[in-house]
C-alpha positions, -999 to 999 in steps of 0.1 A, spaced: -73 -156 -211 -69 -139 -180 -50 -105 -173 -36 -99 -140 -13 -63 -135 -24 -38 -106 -44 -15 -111 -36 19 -127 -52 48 -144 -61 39 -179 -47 61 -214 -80 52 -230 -76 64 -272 -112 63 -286 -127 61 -320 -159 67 -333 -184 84 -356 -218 79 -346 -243 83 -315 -241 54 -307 -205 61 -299 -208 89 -282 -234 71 -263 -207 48 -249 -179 71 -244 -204 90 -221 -201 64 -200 -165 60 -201 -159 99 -193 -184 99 -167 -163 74 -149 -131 97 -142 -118 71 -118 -106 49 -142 -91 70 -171 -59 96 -167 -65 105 -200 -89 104 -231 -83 110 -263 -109 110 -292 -105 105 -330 -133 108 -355 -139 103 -389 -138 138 -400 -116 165 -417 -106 189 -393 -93 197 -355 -120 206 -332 -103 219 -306 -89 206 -268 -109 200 -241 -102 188 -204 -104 154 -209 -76 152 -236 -68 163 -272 -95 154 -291 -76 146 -329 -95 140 -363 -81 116 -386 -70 141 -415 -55 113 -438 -64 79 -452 -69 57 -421 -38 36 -440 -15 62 -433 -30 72 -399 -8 70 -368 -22 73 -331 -10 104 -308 27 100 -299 12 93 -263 2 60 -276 37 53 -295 48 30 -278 27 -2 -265 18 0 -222 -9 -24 -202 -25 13 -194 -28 23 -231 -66 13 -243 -77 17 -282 -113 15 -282 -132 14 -314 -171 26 -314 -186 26 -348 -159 40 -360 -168 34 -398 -131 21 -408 -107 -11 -404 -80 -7 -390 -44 -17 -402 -33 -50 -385 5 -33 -384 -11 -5 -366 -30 -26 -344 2 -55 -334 32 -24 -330 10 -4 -307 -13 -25 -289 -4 -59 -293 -25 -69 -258 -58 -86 -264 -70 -65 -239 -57 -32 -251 -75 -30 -283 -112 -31 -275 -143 -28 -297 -183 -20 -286 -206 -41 -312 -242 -34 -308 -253 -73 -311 -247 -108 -296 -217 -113 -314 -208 -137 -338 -248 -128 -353 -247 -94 -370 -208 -96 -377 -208 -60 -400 -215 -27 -404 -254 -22 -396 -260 -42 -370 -289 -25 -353 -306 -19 -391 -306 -55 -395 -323 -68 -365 -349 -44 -366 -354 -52 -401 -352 -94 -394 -375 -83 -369 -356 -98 -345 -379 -97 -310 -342 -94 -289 -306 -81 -293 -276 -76 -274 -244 -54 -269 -209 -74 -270 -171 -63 -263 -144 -78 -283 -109 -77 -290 -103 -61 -323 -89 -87 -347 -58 -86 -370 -65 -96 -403 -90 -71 -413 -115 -81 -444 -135 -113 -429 -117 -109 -396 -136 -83 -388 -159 -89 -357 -145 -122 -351 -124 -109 -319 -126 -124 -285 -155 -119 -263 -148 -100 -235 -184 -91 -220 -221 -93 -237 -254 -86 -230 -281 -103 -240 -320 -95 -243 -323 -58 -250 -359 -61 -262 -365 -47 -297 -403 -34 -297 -424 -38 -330 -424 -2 -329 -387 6 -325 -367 24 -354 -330 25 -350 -335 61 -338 -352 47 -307 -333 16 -308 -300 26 -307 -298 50 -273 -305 21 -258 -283 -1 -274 -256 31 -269 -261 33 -230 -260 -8 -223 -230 -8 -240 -211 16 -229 -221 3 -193 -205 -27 -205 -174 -13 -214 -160 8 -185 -171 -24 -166 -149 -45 -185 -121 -19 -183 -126 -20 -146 -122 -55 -151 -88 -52 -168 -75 -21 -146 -81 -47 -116 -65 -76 -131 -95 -97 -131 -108 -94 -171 -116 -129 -189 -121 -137 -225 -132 -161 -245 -133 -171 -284 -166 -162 -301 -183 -192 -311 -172 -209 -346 -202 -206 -369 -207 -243 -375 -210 -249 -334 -244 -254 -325 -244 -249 -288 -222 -234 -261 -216 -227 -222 -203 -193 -219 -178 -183 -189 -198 -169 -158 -179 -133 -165 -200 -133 -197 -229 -136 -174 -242 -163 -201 -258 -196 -203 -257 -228 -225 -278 -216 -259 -282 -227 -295 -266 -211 -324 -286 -212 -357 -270 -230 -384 -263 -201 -405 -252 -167 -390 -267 -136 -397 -246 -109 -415 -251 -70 -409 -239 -57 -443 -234 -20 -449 -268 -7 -459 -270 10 -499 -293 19 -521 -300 -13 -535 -309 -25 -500 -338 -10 -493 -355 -11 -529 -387 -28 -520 -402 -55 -542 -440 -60 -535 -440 -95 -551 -410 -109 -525 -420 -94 -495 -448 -90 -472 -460 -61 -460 -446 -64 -423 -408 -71 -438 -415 -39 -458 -424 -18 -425 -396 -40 -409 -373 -25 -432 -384 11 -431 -380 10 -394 -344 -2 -399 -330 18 -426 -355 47 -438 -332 67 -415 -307 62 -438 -316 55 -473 -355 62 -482 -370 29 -493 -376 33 -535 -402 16 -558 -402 25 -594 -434 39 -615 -439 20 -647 -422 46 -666 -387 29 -646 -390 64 -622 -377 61 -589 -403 68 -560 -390 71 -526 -421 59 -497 -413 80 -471 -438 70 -444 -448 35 -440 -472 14 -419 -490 -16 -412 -528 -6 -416 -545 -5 -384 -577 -24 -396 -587 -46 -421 -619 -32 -425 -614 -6 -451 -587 -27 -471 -592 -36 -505 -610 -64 -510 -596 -80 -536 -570 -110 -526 -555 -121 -562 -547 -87 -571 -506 -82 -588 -483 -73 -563 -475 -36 -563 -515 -30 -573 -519 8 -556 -551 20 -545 -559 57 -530 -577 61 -500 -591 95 -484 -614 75 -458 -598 54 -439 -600 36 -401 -572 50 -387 -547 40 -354 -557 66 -332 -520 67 -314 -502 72 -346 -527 86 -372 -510 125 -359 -486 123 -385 -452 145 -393 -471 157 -426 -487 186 -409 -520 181 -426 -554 189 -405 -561 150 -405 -594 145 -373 -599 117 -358 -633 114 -344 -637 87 -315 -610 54 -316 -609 36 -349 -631 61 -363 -627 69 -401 -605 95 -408 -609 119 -436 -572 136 -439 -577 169 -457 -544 170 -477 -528 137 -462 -550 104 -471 -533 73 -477 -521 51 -508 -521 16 -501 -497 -14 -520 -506 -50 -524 -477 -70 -508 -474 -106 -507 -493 -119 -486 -478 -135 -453 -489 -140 -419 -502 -108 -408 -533 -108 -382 -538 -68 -393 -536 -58 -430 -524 -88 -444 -513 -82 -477 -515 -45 -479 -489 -17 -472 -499 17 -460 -481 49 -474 -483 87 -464 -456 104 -479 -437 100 -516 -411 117 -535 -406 113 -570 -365 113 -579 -356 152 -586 -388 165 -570 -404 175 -539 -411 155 -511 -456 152 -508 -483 137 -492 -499 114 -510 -529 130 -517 -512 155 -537 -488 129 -554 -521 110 -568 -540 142 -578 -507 151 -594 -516 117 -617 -534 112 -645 -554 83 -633 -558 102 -598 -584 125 -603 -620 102 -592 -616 77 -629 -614 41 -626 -577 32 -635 -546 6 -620 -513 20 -609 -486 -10 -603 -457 -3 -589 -424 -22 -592 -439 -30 -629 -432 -21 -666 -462 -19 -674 -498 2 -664 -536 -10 -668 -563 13 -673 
């Protein structure tokens, strides 16, 4: 599809919750030749206030009953809804009687849409460990439900690298400034006349030539998409016996921003891991290899990464020359038996720093084991994710 009017200054309405969307809406108020106007709407429960670059409005009521500022009553080519992580659907009514345009309903999706159709899309790359993502603009769909993140395409970029190191903290402030770059470029697109879309790609098509505005080439699609659903509690309970230890820090990376990752103690307790990593060595790893998964065994020497082993516990851990053991005075580590996978480095094993027992204080796990009855220097099993405990 192809819009053609002349160009005027855009009535841009935005919606969003998160950084990330403020992320892009920097970039849209930074370009004050293309907007008259902005107005922002949030998730939250109160007015905050005017500022020079428009009302900014909060959504008081259910976004059912919502109703855009009267500016935006009636539909105009120079009226723009743009969604950012906005956190709700919404209404198709709402969507048809007041910008029934393709190209005036607009949404920023942190991935190469159609993979990662959903709510967490960053989470769930990191935790695929994905080694690239993307930033698309679509057309919000009418339908809600299972229409959502099906719009047309209207711009994307591909192959934002994801480092094996990235969290979503560090992921998504990059994600936030490529596509928000993205966006006033396609709204330049559309104030000139010039935009192009195209339908996403049905998820039974396995290949595809993209227009040359998508800036895209002929590529495979995998058989089965991959979904981004909201993350919850259940998500990130860990189960040593499915997954390997690099899922495991895969997931933590993701979502531990969000919901801790949770084990239980064989009493059925709830233990949150709360600092997570691949060990650095294999040297000092257990070195038994048919041990039950969820098999825990307390370490307080230990080779240590000497980039990350300065850790956010505040203990006086040293590190004496690279790869040297590390004695950490009240930190040490507790390691997991995983399944085993493919890991070059600590295949099989789990590192953890930090716990928390539900209704209790966050700890290091040196004081956490001591805290144990099988912690204090006697021979004894601790397995996690298990009914039961050996001695």
């Amino acid at each position: 599809m192809l819009v053609n009017r002349s160009e005027r200054l855009l009535n841009i309405l935005f919606l969003g919750s998160d950084h990330f969307s403020i992320g892009t809406l920097q970039a849209v108020l930074n370009a004050t030749r293309l907007w008259e106007s902005i107005h922002v709407v949030t998730a939250g429960e109160k007015d905050v206030g005017r500022g020079k670059n428009g009302k900014r409005k909060v959504a008081h009521q259910g976004i059912k009953d919502w109703q855009p500022p009267e500016e935006y009553a009636l539909p105009s080519p120079t009226n723009i809804l743009v969604t950012s992580s906005f956190g709700h659907i919404l209404p198709s009514a709402l969507l048809l009687s007041h910008f029934p345009a393709l190209q005036t309903r607009l949404n920023v999706h942190p991935s190469i849409l159609p993979q990662y159709r959903g709510a967490a899309p960053i989470q769930w790359a990191i935790a695929n460990r994905d080694a690239t993502t993307g930033v698309s603009v679509q057309s919000l769909a009418t339908g809600g439900g299972k229409m959502v993140d099906r719009g047309d395409l209207w711009g994307v970029v591909e192959g934002v690298s994801i480092d094996s190191r990235d969290t979503y903290t560090t992921l998504l402030p990059r994600l936030a400034t490529i596509g928000g770059d993205l966006l006033v470029k396609i709204l330049r697109e559309i104030q000139a006349g010039t935009a192009t879309s195209t339908a996403q790609i049905a998820p039974h098509s396995t290949a595809t030539t993209s227009p040359a505005a998508l800036g895209t080439t002929t590529h495979l699609i995998p058989p089965k998409l991959r979904r981004a659903p909201k993350i919850t509690h259940e998500t990130v309970h860990v189960d040593f016996a499915r997954q390997t230890a690099e899922e495991v820090e895969a997931l933590f990376r993701g979502m531990s921003h969000q919901h801790a990752l949770w084990t239980t103690l064989p009493d059925g307790q709830e233990l949150r891991l709360l600092d997570i990593r691949i060990p650095a060595s294999s040297t000092d790893l257990p070195p038994w290899s048919s041990v039950e998964p969820g098999t825990t065994v307390f370490q307080k020497l230990f080779t240590a990464d000497p980039v990350e082993d300065v850790w956010a516990s505040g203990s006086k851990s040293q590190v004496s020359g690279s790869g040297s053991g590390v004695r950490a005075g009240s930190g040490g580590r507790l390691l997991i038996r995983t399944r085993s996978g493919e890991e070059e480095v600590g295949a099989g094993w789990i590192e953890i720093r930090r716990v928390q027992q539900a209704g209790k204080k966050e700890l290091s796990v040196w004081d956490w084991w001591n805290g144990l009855k099988l912690g204090k220097g006697r021979a004894g099993k601790l397995v996690l994710g298990s009914s039961s405990q050996a001695e």
